[in-house]
Each structure stands twice: as C-alpha cells, then as structure tokens.
C-alpha positions as a Python dict, from the first residue, in 0.01 Angstrom:
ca = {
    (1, 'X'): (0, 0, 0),
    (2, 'X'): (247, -271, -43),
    (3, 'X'): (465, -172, 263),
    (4, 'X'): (217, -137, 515),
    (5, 'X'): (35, -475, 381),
    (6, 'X'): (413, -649, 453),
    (7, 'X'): (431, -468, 797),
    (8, 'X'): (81, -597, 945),
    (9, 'X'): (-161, -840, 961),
    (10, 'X'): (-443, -833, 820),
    (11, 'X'): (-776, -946, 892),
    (12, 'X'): (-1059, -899, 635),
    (13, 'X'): (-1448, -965, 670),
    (14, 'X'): (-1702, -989, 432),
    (15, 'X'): (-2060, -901, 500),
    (16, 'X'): (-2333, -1212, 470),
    (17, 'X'): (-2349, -1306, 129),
    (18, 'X'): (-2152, -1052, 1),
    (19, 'X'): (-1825, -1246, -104),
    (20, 'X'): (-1741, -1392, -465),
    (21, 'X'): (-1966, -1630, -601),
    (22, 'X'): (-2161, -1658, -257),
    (23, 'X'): (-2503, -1871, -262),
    (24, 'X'): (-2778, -1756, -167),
    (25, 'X'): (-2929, -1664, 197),
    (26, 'X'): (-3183, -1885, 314),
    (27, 'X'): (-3527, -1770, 253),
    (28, 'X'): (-3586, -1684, 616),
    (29, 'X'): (-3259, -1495, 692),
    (30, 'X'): (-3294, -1160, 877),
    (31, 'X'): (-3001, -948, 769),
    (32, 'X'): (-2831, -811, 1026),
    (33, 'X'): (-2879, -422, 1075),
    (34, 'X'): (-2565, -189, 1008),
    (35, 'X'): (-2544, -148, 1400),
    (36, 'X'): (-2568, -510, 1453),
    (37, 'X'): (-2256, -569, 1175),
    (38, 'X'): (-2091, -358, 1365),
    (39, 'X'): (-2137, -554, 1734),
    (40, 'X'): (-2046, -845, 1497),
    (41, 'X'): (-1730, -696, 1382),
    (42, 'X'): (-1680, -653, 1751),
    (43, 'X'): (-1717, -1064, 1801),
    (44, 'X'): (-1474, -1105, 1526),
    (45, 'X'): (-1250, -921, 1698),
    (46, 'X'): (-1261, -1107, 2024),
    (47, 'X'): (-1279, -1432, 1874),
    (48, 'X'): (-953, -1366, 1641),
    (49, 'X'): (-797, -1272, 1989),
    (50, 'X'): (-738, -888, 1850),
    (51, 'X'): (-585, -697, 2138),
    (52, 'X'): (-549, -405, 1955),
    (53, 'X'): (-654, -274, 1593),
    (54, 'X'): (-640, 17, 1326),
    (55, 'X'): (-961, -58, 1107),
    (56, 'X'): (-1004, 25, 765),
    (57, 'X'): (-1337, 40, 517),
    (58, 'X'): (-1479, 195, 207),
    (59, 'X'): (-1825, 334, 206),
    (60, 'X'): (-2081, 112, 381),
    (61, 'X'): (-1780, -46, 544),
    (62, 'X'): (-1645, 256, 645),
    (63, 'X'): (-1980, 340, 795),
    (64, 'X'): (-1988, -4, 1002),
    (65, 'X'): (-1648, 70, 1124),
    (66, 'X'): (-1707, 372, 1293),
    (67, 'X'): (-1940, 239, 1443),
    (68, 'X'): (-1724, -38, 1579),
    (69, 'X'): (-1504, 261, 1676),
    (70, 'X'): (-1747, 412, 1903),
    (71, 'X'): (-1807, 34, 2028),
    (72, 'X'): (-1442, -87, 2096),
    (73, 'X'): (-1252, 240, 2215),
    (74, 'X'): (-1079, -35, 2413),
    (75, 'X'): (-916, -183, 2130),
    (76, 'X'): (-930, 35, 1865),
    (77, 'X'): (-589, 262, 1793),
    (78, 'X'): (-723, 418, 1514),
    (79, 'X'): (-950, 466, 1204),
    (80, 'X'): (-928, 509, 810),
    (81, 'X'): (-1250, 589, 667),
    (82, 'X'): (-1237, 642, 287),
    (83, 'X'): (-1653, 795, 218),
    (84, 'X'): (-1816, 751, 540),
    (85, 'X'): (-2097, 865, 560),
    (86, 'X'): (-2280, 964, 930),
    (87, 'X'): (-2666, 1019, 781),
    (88, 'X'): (-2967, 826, 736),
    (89, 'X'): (-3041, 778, 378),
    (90, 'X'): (-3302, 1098, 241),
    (91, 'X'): (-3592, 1030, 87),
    (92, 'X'): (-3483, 1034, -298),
    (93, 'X'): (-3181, 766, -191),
    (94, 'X'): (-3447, 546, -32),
    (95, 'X'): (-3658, 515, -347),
    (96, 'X'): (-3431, 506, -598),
    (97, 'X'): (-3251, 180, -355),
    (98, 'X'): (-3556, 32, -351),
    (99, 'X'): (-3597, 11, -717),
    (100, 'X'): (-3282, -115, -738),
    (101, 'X'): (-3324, -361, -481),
    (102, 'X'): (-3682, -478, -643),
    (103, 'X'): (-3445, -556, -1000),
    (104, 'X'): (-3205, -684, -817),
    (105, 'X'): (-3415, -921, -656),
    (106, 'X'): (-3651, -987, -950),
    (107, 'X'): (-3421, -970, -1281),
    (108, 'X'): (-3070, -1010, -1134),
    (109, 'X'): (-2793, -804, -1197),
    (110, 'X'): (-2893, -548, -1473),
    (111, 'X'): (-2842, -264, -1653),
    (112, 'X'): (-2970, 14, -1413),
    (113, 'X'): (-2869, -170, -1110),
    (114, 'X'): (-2515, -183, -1277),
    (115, 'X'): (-2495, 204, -1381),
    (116, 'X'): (-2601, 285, -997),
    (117, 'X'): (-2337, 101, -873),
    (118, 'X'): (-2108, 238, -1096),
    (119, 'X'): (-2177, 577, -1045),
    (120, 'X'): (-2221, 499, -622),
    (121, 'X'): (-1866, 390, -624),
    (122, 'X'): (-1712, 571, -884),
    (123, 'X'): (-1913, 911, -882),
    (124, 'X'): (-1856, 1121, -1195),
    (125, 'X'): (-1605, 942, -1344),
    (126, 'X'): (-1823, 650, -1434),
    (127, 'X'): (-1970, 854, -1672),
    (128, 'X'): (-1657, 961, -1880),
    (129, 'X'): (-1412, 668, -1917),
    (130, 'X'): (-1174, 873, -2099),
    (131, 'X'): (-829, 775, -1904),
    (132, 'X'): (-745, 456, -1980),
    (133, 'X'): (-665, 379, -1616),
    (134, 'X'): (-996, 454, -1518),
    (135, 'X'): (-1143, 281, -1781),
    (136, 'X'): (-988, -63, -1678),
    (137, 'X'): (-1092, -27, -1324),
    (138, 'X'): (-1442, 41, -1449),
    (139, 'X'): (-1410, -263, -1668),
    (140, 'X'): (-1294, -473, -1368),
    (141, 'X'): (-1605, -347, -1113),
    (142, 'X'): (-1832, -457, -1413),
    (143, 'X'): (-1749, -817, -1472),
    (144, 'X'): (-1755, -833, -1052),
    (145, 'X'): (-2053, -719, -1082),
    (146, 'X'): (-2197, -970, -1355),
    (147, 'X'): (-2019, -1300, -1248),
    (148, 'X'): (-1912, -1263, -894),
    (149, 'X'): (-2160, -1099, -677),
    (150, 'X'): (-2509, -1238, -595),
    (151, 'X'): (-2770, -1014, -695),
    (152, 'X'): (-3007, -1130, -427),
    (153, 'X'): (-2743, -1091, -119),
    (154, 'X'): (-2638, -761, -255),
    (155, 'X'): (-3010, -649, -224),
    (156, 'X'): (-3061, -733, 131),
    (157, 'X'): (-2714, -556, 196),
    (158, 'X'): (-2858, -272, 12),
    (159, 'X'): (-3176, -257, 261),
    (160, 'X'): (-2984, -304, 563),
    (161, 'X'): (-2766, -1, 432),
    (162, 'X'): (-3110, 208, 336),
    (163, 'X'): (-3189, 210, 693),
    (164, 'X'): (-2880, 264, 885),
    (165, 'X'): (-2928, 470, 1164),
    (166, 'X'): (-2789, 820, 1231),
    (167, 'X'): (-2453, 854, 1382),
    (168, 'X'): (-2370, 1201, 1406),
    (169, 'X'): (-2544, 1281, 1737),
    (170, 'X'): (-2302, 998, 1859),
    (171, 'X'): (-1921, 1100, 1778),
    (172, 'X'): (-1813, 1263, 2048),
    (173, 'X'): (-1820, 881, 2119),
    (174, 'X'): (-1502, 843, 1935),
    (175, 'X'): (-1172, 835, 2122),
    (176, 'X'): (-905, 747, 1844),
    (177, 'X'): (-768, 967, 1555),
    (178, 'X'): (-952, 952, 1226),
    (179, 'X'): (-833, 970, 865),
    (180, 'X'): (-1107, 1027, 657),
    (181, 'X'): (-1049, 1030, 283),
    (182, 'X'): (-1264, 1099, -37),
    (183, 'X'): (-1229, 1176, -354),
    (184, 'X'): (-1326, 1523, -509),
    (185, 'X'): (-1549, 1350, -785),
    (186, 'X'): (-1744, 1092, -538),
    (187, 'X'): (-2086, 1108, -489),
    (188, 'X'): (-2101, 1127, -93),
    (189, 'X'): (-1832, 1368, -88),
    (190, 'X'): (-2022, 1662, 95),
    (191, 'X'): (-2128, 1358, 357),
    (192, 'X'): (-1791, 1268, 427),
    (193, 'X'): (-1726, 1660, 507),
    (194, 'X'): (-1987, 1690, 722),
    (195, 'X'): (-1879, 1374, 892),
    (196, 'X'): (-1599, 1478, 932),
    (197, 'X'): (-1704, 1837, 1078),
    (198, 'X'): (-1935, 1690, 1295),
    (199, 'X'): (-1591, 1463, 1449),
    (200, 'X'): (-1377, 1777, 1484),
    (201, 'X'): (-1683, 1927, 1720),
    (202, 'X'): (-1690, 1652, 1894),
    (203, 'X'): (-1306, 1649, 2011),
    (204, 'X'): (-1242, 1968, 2011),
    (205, 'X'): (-1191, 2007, 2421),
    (206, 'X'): (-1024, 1661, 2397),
    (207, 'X'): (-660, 1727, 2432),
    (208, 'X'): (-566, 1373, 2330),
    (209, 'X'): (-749, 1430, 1996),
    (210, 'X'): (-620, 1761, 1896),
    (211, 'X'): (-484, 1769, 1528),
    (212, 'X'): (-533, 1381, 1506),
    (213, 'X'): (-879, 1414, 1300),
    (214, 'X'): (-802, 1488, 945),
    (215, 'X'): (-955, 1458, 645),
    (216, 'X'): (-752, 1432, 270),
    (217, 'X'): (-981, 1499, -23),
    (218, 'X'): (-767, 1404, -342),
    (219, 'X'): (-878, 1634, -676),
    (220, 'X'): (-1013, 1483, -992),
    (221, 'X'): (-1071, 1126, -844),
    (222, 'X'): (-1383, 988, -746),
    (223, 'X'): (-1256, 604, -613),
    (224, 'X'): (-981, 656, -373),
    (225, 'X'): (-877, 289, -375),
    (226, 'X'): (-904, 231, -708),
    (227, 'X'): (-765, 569, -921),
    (228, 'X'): (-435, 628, -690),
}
C-alpha cells in the first residue's frame, strides 16, 4: 500500500461516534441511515472541494460507498470494495445484531459482542489463531475493541447497518469500474459474489464498462486488509 498512499491524497471519514475513544452521542441523536451516510459522504466531498475521487471501504463502509457511487457518478473515477455486501440483513442476522446491540448497550463491550466481531471481520480464522501473523492482528482488533471503541456508538452503528436498504435492484446505477475483493474465509463472502454478479448484469451492454468490473477473491484469508 505504501506507494499508492505516497502517490495520493487521502481523505478518511469516520462514521458518528465511531472513532477512537469517541464520547458518547447525545441521548436524542438519530443516527443517520446507511443511505443518508452515504448523501453525507457526498457533502464531504463537496465541502473538501473533491473534483474527482477513487473511494475505498471495508464492509459497512464498502456498502456506504457504493452507494455514494451510484450518487456521485459525476465525481467518482472508480471503486474498491473489499466485502460489500448489496442485501438487507435476513432474519437470523437481525436477531442475533440485536442481542448484540442490547449488551452492547447495557454491559459494554463483552465477551459475545467481542467473539461476533471477531468472527464478522475475520470469518473463520478468528476461530483458529494458529499463524502467528494472524494471531497478532487478532490481538490488535481486541484491545480496539476493549479500550478504543465506544460500546454505545458502535450499537447505534450496528442498527443503522441492520436496516440498510437493498441495493441490488439499483446497480445498473453504477457508471465506474469496480474492484471488489474478499477473502475466501470471510463470512459475507457468497454476498460479495452475488454483488458482484448482480454489477456484471448490470453493465453488461455498457461498452465503457466492459472488463472493468472484477472481483479478486484471495484463498485461505478471511481479512483482506489485515492478513496480506
């Protein structure tokens, strides 16, 4: 990454309450909607004065991306998505986030909160730590977890995420190429496929687009970012 990093600028954003040792949200905060982070992405951009951008996110981020993709075709050159995911969240992922959200909310960060966000970022290979590589990251993501991020702003992310629309009825919105990346071990893998599927229908009469929506699915990894 170190080349690119020296070759552009770049601009990151944190979500509301979501950066290292934030406070917390007023009691009567409405947290934006994934759709509405992404028209807010799009102020960002015309407040910073961003002419034109290549956007980058992981997971949720990812998701709010694209959406600022289909938003800001105008600006937008092109898009790296590492597990995007284009569904609403099913009925089993809804539950279980609530519980999680109700501990978070209640206890703080804890055990079973912790092991779900271990095993949402790092799929499989949470549960193994044999390489020692792997280990350290995982060692890393914990004590984030414990002493940086607020429990109760990480909930109301969590909700807002819970009930994200659907954006797959809206890609042939898209009109940049698309790198989408996951990891063979991650545990929206066969979302980011279908994602991605759904993209390649969408373009396929677009001459402009033609062979510039890939996808790269590296083997035995389940965080892209972290494990490469």
């Amino acid at each position: 990454m170190e080349p690119l990093v020296n070759r552009c600028t770049w601009v990151h954003v944190d979500v509301p309450g979501q950066g290292d040792g934030e406070s917390d949200l007023p009691a009567d905060y409405t947290f934006p909607s994934v759709q509405q982070l992404a028209e807010g992405m799009s102020e960002v951009c015309n407040a910073l004065r961003l002419q034109y951008v290549v956007v980058f996110g992981e997971g949720a981020g990812a998701n709010i991306l694209v959406r600022l993709v289909m938003l800001r075709y105008d600006i937008v050159l092109g898009a790296i998505l590492i597990h995007c995911t284009g569904t609403t969240a099913g009925l089993s992922e809804s539950l279980r986030d609530r519980l999680i959200g109700w501990k978070l909310n209640t206890v703080g960060m804890n055990p079973a909160a912790e092991s779900y966000l271990l095993m949402h970022r790092f799929g499989s290979a949470a549960e193994s730590e044999n390489e020692i590589e792997v280990r350290e990251v995982l060692i890393k993501f914990r004590q984030s977890l414990r002493t940086a991020i607020n429990p109760r702003n990480l909930n109301k992310f969590i909700m807002s995420f819970m009930s994200r629309t659907k954006i797959l009825e809206h890609v042939d919105q898209i009109r940049c190429p698309v790198l989408f990346l996951t990891g063979a071990l991650a545990s929206h893998n066969h979302t980011v496929f279908r994602l991605y599927n759904a993209v390649l229908s969408a373009v396929r009469n677009d001459p402009n687009l033609q062979g510039k929506v890939e996808l790269i699915q590296l083997d035995n990894v389940a965080n892209v970012l972290s494990e490469q």
